[in-house]
C-alpha positions, 0 to 999 in steps of 0.5 A: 527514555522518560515518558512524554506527556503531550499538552493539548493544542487547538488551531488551524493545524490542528484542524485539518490534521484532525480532518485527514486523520479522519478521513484516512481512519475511515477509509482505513475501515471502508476500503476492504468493504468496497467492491470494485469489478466484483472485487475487492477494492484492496486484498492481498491474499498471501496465502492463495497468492492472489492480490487485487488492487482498485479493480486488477487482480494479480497472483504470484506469477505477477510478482514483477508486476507487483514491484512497479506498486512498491516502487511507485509507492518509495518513489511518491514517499521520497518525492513528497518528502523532498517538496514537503518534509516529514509530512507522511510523518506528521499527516499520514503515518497509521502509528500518529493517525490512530494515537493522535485520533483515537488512543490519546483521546480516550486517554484524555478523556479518562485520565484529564490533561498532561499534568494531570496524567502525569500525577496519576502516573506517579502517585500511589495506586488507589480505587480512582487510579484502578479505575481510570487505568482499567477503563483506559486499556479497557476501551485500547483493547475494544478499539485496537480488536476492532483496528486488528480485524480490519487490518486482517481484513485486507489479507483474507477478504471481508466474506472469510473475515465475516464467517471467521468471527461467526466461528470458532478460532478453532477453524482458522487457527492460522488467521487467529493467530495472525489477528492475535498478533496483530491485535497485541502489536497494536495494543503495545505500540499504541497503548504504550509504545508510541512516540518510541517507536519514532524516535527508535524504530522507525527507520524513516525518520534517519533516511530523512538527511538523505531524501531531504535537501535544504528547499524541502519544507520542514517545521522551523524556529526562526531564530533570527526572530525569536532570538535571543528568548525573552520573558513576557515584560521585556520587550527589547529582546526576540519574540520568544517569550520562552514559555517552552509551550512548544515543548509541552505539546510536541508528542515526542518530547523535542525542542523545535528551536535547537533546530532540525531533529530526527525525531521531530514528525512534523505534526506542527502542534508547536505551530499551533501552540506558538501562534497562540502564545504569539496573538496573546503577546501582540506578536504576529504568528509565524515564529514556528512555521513551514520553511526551508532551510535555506531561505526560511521561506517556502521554495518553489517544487521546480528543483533538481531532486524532486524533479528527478524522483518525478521523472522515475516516478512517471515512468514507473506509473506509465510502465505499470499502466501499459503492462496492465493495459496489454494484460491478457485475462488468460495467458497463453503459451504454446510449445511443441511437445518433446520428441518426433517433430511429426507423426503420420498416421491414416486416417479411416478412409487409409488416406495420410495425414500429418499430426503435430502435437504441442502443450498449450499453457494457460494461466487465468490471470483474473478473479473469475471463472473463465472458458477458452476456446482455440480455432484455427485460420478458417482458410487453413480449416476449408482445407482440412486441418483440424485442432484435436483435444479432449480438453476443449473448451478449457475451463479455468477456474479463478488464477488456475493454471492448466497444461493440455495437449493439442494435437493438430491434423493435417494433409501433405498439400499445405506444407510447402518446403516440409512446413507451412504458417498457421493462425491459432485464435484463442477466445475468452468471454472477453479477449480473441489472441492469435498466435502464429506458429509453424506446423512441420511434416515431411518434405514432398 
């Protein structure tokens, strides 16, 4: 595929876009760097397996918890793309907001416009070509170290980050190496790679005939209109005056007027660009414009797809907010231990008593130390029974695990039938569980 050399295009599209990118550009540097509840704002942390997002944290035991994230993630992407085509493409995608915002920029502020990039390109090597191409990916590679720290930022923690860069890659040879992958990813895809990576990589471009449906917005010629082209002195044919600008801006080399393409973005550049060419030939705007398929005009968001990716789209999100409302900060599982169901032993004034032995499981699911402490029923304690353990209260360090032994001591009175119910309480600093569970003994 032959290079594509964008012209550049001013407008009221290209404004905005060039407000979201900014905006997503510095949120893209910002968020590892906010604090929420002590935490990071986003940190997925692979290697401890430990995940915070917005203020929760999770570790690998969560991992379904994880899959309502990632599908409430698809299921956004498929509705937004059913109401307005292509615009996570067009608008959002990382691969257009750093070229379009950032490494087209450089470029043409080094090497000037798309003609005269293209000469560049194709004339012999010389001082001022050395030059301009040395300054070029001089400033790519300041730039795509800066995108790669902070990318790396969001698997390690901004505090490792920042103690990384002050010390040798020596001492973190695995984080080096992913950052070093990472930075020559993105200095080939965006330096060089880009409007490739749309048309061959990219997989979303070809799910679009699926997520798509005849209503959905999409970035279209109106034919009816602008058909058949025309030149600028003969008025008796369509609006199109076939100055092919459309084409010259598009940043991956399509012609808008053959119709709906895979590799069409929709970053409405030839809308701009058309609009302009249309004021200047006393034509109203709107030759190339959102519209749907079906109507040529804006549909209504009321329809059967997107009201069916809406629908899962609420039920994931409201799943995902009950199961993180009810989540405990320390899990809790309790088990009887294997082998006799209960032992009877004297105790120093030789009088019987039973003990029940179990395994307590407990897992801190928070990003903070935390103390636990088990109680029993305080009617069921007046009457001598009695928690033993060497290991309370627990202390749990950040997502540990611990497994210990809980014994409970008791006298024959309470048994009824050779068992009877008891309330264990499981206090944290900042959640008070109970849990019912059966204590056994001989039958009197």
């Amino acid at each position: 595929m032959a290079k594509v050399y964008p012209s550049d295009v001013k407008g009221p599209f290209r404004d905005r876009r060039t407000l979201v990118s900014a905006i997503l550009f510095v949120i893209f540097l910002v968020l590892p760097w906010i604090k929420i509840r002590g935490e990071q704002a986003l940190l997925l942390d692979i290697g401890h397996r430990r995940f915070s997002i917005l203020g929760f944290s999770f570790w690998a035991h969560d991992a379904p918890l994880l899959l309502f994230v990632v599908g409430i993630v698809i299921l956004a992407i498929a509705l937004f793309t059913a109401l307005f085509g292509r615009v996570w493409c067009g608008w959002a995608c990382p691969q257009t907001v750093f070229i379009d915002l950032i490494y087209r920029r450089i470029e043409r502020w080094i090497e000037g416009d798309a003609f005269v990039r293209k000469r560049l390109d194709v004339g012999n090597w010389n001082e001022v070509k050395i030059a301009k191409k040395s300054a070029k990916w001089f400033l790519y590679v300041i730039v795509s170290l800066i995108l790669s720290h902070s990318f790396l930022a969001y698997f390690v923690g901004t505090q490792a980050l920042s103690h990384m860069i002050a010390s040798s890659p020596v001492n973190n040879p695995g984080s080096f190496m992913v950052m070093l992958g990472m930075f020559g990813l993105v200095l080939f895809d965006f330096g060089w790679f880009r409007e490739k990576f749309c048309i061959y990589v990219c997989p979303y471009g070809r799910l679009q005939s699926v997520l798509l449906d005849e209503y959905s917005w999409v970035v279209a010629y109106d034919q009816q209109r602008g058909e058949p082209r025309r030149g600028v002195s003969d008025l008796s044919k369509g609006d199109c005056v076939a100055c092919n600008r459309c084409v010259q801006v598009c940043p991956t080399g399509i012609d808008i007027r053959n119709g709906l393409q895979l590799e069409c973005i929709s970053c409405t550049a030839c809308m701009d660009a058309c609009d302009v060419v249309m004021s200047k030939v006393g034509k109203p705007a709107g030759l190339i414009r959102y519209a749907s398929r079906a109507s040529g005009a804006l549909s209504s968001i009321l329809r059967p797809r997107p009201l069916f990716y809406l629908s899962i789209l609420a039920v994931l999100i409201t799943g995902f907010g009950w199961v993180v409302h009810t989540r405990r900060p320390v899990e809790t599982v309790m088990i009887r231990a294997v082998g006799a169901p209960y032992q009877t032993i004297l105790r120093q004034d030789q009088k019987p008593v039973i003990v029940n032995h179990f395994h307590l499981d407990l897992q801190n699911q928070t990003m903070e130390p935390q103390s636990l402490y088990v109680e029993i029923d305080p009617e069921l304690a007046n009457q001598g029974v009695e928690i033993i353990s060497a290991n309370l209260p627990v202390r749990l360090t950040a997502g540990q695990f611990k497994r210990i032994d809980l014994f409970v001591q008791f006298g024959t009175h309470i048994l009824s039938d050779g068992k009877a119910s008891v309330t264990f309480r499981f206090i944290s600093p900042s959640h008070v569980e109970e849990k019912e569970e059966r204590l056994v003994g001989p039958f009197k």
